[in-house]
N, C-alpha and C positions, 0 to 999 in steps of 0.2 A: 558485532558491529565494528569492524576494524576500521580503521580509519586508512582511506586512499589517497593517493595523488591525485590534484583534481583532473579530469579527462576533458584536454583540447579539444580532438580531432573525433570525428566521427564515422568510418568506415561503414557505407552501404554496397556491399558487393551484390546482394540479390535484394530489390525491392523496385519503387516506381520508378525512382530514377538514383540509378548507384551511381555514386561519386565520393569524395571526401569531405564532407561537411565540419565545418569550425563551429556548428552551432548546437544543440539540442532543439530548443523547441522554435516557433517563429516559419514563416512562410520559405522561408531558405535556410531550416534546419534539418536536421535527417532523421526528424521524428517523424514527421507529415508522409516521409518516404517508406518506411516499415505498417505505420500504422494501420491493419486493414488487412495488408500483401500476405498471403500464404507464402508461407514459405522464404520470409524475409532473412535476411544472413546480414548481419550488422552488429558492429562492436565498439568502444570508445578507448581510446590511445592519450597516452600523455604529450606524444610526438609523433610528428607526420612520415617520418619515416614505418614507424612501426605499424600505422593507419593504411600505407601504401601498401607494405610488405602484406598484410591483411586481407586486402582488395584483391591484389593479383592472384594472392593465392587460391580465393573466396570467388570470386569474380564467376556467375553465371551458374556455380551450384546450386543446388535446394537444400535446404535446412533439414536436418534428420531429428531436430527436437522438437518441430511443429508438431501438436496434437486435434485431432479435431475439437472443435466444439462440444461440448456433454450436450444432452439432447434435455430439452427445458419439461420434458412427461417422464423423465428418469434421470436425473441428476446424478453423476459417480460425485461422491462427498469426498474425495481428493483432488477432486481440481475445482470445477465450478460448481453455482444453483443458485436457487434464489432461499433468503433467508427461509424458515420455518414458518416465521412472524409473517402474518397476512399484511402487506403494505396498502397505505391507501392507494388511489387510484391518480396516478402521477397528472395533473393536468396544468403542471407549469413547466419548465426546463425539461429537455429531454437529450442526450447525447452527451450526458456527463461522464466526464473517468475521473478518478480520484485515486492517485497512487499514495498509501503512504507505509511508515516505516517511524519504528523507536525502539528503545534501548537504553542499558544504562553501560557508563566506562567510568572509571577502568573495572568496577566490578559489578554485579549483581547480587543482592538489593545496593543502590549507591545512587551517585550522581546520573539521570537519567536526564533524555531530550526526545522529545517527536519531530517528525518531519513529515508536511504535506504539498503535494499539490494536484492541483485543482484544474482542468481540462475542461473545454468546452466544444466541440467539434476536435480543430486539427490547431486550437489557439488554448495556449495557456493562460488561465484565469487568473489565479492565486495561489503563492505560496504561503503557507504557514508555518510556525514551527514555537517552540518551547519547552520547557524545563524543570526539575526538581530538583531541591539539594538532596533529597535521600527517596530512592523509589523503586521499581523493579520493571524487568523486561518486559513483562506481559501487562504490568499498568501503564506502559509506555505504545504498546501497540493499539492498545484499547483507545485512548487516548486518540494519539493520533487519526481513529478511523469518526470518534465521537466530536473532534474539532473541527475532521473536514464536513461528514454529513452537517455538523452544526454550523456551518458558513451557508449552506445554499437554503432560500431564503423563501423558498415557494418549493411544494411538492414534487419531486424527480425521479425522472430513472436515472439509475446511479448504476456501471460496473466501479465496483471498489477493488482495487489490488491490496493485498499485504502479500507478505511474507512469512506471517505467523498461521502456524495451522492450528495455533490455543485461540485464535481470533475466528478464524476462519469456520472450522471444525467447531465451536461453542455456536454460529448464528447456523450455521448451513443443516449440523446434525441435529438441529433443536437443542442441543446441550443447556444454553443461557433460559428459553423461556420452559426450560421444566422445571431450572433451580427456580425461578422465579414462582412458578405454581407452586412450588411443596416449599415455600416461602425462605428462599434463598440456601437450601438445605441440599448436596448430593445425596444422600439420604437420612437414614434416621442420626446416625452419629455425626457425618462428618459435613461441615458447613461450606456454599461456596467460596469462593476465591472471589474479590474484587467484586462484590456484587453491587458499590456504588457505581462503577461504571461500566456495567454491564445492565445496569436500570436503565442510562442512559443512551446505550447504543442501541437499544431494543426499541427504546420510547422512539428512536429518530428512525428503525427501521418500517414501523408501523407511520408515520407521516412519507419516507419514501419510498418508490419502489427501486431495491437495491439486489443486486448481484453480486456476491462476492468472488473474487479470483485468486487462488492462490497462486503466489511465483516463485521460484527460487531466489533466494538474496544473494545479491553479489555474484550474477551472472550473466550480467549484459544485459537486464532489463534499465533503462536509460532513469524511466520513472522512478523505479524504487532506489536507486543508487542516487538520486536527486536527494531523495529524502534520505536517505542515510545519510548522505553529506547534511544536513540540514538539522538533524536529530541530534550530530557528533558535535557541530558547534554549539547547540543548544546546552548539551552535557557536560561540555568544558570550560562554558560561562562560571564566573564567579558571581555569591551573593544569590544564589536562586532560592524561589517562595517554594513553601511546606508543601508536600504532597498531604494534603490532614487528610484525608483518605484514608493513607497507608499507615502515617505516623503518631493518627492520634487513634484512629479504628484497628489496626494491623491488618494486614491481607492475606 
C-alpha cells in the first residue's frame, strides 16, 4: 500500500466523453465517463501535461484489459460472483458500488487504516475511513468491506470492489461460511484467521445482496486508489484505538 502523489487530472482517452477531467467523481468528473463503457481507457496524472501526453497517445483505442463479465450460473472465482451466503432478497437501495481497500505501513502486523467509498448510481455517497495502532493487512481489508456494507441502512445489491483476493476468495469460494460451520476451525488442527470479522461480513452478506469484484491495486482503478489514499492517512494518524480483535484474541 505505497503511498502516491495525489492525482489532479484525469485522462479519458476511450469512454462517453474523453477529455481531461480535474475531478474524479461528481457530474463533471471522469468517473461518470468510464463507468459502464466497454472498453474504457483512462488514467489519473499529477499534471496536465502528462494527462495530455496520455490522451493523444490513447485517444480512440480500446482497452486490451477489459474482460467480460463472469456469467452469474457459472461464476470463474478469480474475478467475480455472488457470495456463497444466500443474501436476503434486496427490497431497498439498488445500484450500489462500494470500492474499498486497507493495509498496514510501514509494516505488517503494525500501524494499519481502511478506506471506503460509497457510490450510488454515477453520485458519490460516503466516504469512510479509519484506524489501529497495531493490526494486519487482511484485518484491515475485512474491515474496510464490513464498515461500508455496515453504513447502508436498508437491504441492497451491492457490487463491492477490493483488491484482496484473502477477502474476495474467503466470501465467493465459500471459504468464510465453512470455517464458520466446522465452528471457526480450517480443519481439525488448524483454526481460522480473523474469524471476529469474518462473523461480521458474512452476517451483512446474508441482509444484502452483494457481489464481490476483484481489481488490481494500484492500477488505475480511480475507486480503489481513493481508498488507498484514505487507508494511508488513517495509518499514519497518531494516537489510534486497540484493534482488541487482534491484540487481546491474536489473529
Amino acid at each position: 500500500m505505497p503511498r502516491n502523489k495525489k492525482k489532479k487530472f484525469y485522462a479519458v482517452a476511450v469512454g462517453n466523453t474523453p477529455g481531461i477531467y480535474t475531478e474524479w467523481y461528481g457530474d463533471n468528473g471522469a468517473e461518470i465517463q468510464v463507468r459502464g463503457f466497454s472498453g474504457a481507457v483512462f488514467k489519473g496524472f499529477t499534471t496536465r501535461k502528462e494527462a495530455e501526453d496520455f490522451f493523444r497517445e490513447n485517444e480512440g483505442k480500446k482497452s486490451n484489459k477489459v474482460k467480460p463479465k463472469a456469467s452469474p450460473t457459472k461464476p470463474r472465482a478469480s474475478s467475480t460472483s455472488k457470495p456463497a451466503t444466500k443474501p436476503k432478497t434486496a427490497s431497498g437501495d439498488s445500484g450500489i458500488v462500494i470500492y474499498t481497500d486497507g493495509g498496514c505501513s510501514p509494516s505488517n502486523p503494525g500501524p494499519g487504516g481502511y478506506g471506503v467509498v460509497i457510490m450510488r448510481g454515477k453520485k458519490k455517497v460516503k466516504e469512510l475511513s479509519g484506524g489501529y495502532r497495531f493490526t494486519t493487512n487482511n484485518r484491515m481489508e475485512l474491515m474496510a468491506c464490513i464498515v461500508g456494507l455496515g453504513f447502508l441502512k436498508r437491504p441492497s445489491n451491492v457490487i463491492l470492489h477490493s483488491d484482496s483476493k484473502y477477502v474476495v476468495n474467503g466470501i465467493t469460494k465459500g471459504w468464510a461460511e465453512r470455517w464458520r460451520a466446522n465452528g471457526w476451525m480450517k480443519n481439525k488442527r488448524e483454526a481460522a484467521v480473523n474469524p471476529d470479522l469474518w462473523k461480521k461480513l458474512l452476517e451483512l452478506c446474508e441482509k444484502h445482496d452483494v457481489r464481490f469484484e476483484w481489481v488490481k491495486g494500484h492500477a488505475g482503478n480511480m475507486g480503489n486508489e481513493r481508498c488507498d489514499q484514505l487507508a494511508n492517512m488513517e495509518a499514519a494518524k497518531k494516537r489510534l484505538p486497540a484493534d482488541k480483535g487482534y491484540e487481546k484474541k491474536g489473529a
